[in-house]
C-alpha positions in Angstrom: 321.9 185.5 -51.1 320.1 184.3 -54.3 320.5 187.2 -56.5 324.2 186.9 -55.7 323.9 183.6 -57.9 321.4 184.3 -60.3 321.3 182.7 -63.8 319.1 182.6 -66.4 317.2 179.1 -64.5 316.9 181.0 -61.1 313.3 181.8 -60.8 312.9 185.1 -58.2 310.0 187.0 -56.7 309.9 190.6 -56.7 307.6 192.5 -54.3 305.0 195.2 -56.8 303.2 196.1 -53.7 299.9 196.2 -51.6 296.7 196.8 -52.6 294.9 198.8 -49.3 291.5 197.9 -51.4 291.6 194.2 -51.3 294.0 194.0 -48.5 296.4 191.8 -51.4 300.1 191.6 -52.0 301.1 191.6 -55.7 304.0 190.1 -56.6 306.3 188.8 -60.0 307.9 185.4 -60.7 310.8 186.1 -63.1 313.1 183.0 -64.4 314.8 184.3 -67.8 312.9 185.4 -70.1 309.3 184.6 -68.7 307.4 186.5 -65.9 304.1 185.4 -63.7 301.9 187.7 -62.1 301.2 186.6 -58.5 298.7 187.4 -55.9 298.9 186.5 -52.2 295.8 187.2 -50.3 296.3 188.7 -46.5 292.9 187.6 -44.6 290.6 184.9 -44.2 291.5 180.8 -44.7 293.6 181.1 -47.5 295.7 183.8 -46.4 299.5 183.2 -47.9 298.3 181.8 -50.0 300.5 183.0 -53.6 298.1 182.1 -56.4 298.9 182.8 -60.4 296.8 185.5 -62.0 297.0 187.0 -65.5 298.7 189.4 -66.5 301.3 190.7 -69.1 304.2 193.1 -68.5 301.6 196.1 -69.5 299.1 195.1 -66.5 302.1 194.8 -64.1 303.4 197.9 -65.1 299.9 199.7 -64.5 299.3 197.7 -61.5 302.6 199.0 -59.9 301.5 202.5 -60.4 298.6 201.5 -58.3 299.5 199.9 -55.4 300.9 200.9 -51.9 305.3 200.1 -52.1 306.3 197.6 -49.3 308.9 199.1 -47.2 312.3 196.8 -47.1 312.8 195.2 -43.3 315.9 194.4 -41.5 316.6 190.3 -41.5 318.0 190.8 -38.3 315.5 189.3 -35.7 314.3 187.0 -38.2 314.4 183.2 -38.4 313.5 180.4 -41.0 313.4 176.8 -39.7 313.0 174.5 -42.3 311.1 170.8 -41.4 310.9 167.7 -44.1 306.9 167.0 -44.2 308.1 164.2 -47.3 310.9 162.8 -48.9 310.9 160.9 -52.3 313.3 160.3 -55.3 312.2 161.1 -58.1 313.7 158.9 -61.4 314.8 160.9 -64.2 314.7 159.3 -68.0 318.4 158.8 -68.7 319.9 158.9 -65.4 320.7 156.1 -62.9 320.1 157.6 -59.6 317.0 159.1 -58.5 317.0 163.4 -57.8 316.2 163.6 -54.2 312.8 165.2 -53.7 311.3 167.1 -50.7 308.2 168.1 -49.3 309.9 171.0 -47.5 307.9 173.2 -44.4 309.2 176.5 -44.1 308.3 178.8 -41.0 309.4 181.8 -40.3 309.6 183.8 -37.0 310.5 187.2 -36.1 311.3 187.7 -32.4 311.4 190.8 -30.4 313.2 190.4 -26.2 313.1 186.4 -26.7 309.1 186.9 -27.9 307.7 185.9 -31.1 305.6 188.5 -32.6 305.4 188.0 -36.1 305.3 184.2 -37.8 304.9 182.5 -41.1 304.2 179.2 -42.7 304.5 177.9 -46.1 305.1 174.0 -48.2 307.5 174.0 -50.9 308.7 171.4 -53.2 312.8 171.1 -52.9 315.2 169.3 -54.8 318.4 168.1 -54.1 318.5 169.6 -50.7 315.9 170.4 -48.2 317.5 173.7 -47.2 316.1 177.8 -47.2 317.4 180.8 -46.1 316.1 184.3 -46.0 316.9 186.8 -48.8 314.5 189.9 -48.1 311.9 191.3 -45.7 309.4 194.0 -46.5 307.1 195.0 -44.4 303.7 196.5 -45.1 303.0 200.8 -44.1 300.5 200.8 -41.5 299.8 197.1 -40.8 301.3 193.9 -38.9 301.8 192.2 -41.6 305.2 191.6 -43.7 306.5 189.6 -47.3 309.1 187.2 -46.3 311.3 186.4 -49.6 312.7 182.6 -49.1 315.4 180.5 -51.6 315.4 176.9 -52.1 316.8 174.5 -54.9 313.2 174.5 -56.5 314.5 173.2 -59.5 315.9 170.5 -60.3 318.0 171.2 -63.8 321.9 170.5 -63.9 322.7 170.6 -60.5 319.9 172.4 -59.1 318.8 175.6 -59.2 317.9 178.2 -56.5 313.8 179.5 -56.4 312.5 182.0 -54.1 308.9 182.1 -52.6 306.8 184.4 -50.2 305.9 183.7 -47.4 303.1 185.8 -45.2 304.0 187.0 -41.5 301.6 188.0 -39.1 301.6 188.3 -35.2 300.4 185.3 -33.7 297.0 184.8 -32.6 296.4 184.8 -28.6 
């Protein structure tokens, strides 16, 4: 798991919670010293979708008092397939080989008696590797929806360093 390897360039995502209001998942990008508030929105055409909003450790700390917690899932019955949408190298001042870059597809399915009932997508930029593997699931109280937190060398320092993104479930539409 990634927060088994953590160092001071992993860059995680923590869960805050969900927000019944605006039917949004909060969630916090920590690498070091530095911290992002992110929202991912559950409905509509951009639901996913994990977008950057202001906020310092004051609003995240009133935030989290505010929202609904996410309830921690079992990974069994979960799977993440990973598909390479791109590949590029990408030259690097100073060294002669280029750093392998990928356009990696993630999706992630949760299957119930060989049926899926629960699925996810999401695009990520690897390095190095185009590998991902599931860390944690959480699942939200009282709807069919649930946080998927994914690891992939996201950045390319040293020899590559291990990132984490959400990724949205929902059942599938019939």
């Amino acid at each position: 798991m990634a927060a088994d390897r953590a160092t001071a360039n992993t860059l995680t995502v923590e869960v805050l919670g969900w927000d019944r209001a605006t039917r949004r998942i909060y969630l916090v990008e920590r690498g070091g010293d530095a911290h992002a508030l992110l929202v991912m929105t559950t409905t509509g055409e951009h639901a996913g979708v994990v977008r950057p909003v202001a906020g310092d450790e004051e609003r995240i700390a009133a935030l989290r008092a505010t929202l609904v917690p996410l309830q921690r899932d079992d990974r069994r019955g979960w799977d993440v397939n990973t598909r390479v949408v791109q590949r590029r190298g990408l030259r690097v001042a100073g060294m002669t080989t280029p750093v392998r870059k990928f356009a990696l597809g993630i999706a992630l399915t949760r299957r119930q008696a060989g049926h899926a009932i629960a699925h996810g997508r999401a695009t990520v930029t690897a390095y190095l590797r185009p590998r991902a593997a599931l860390d944690q699931v959480w699942t939200v109280p009282g709807e069919a929806l649930a946080v998927a937190i994914v690891h992939y060398c996201g950045v390319p320092d040293g020899i590559g360093f291990d990132k984490q993104t959400a990724v949205l479930a929902r059942p599938p539409l019939h």
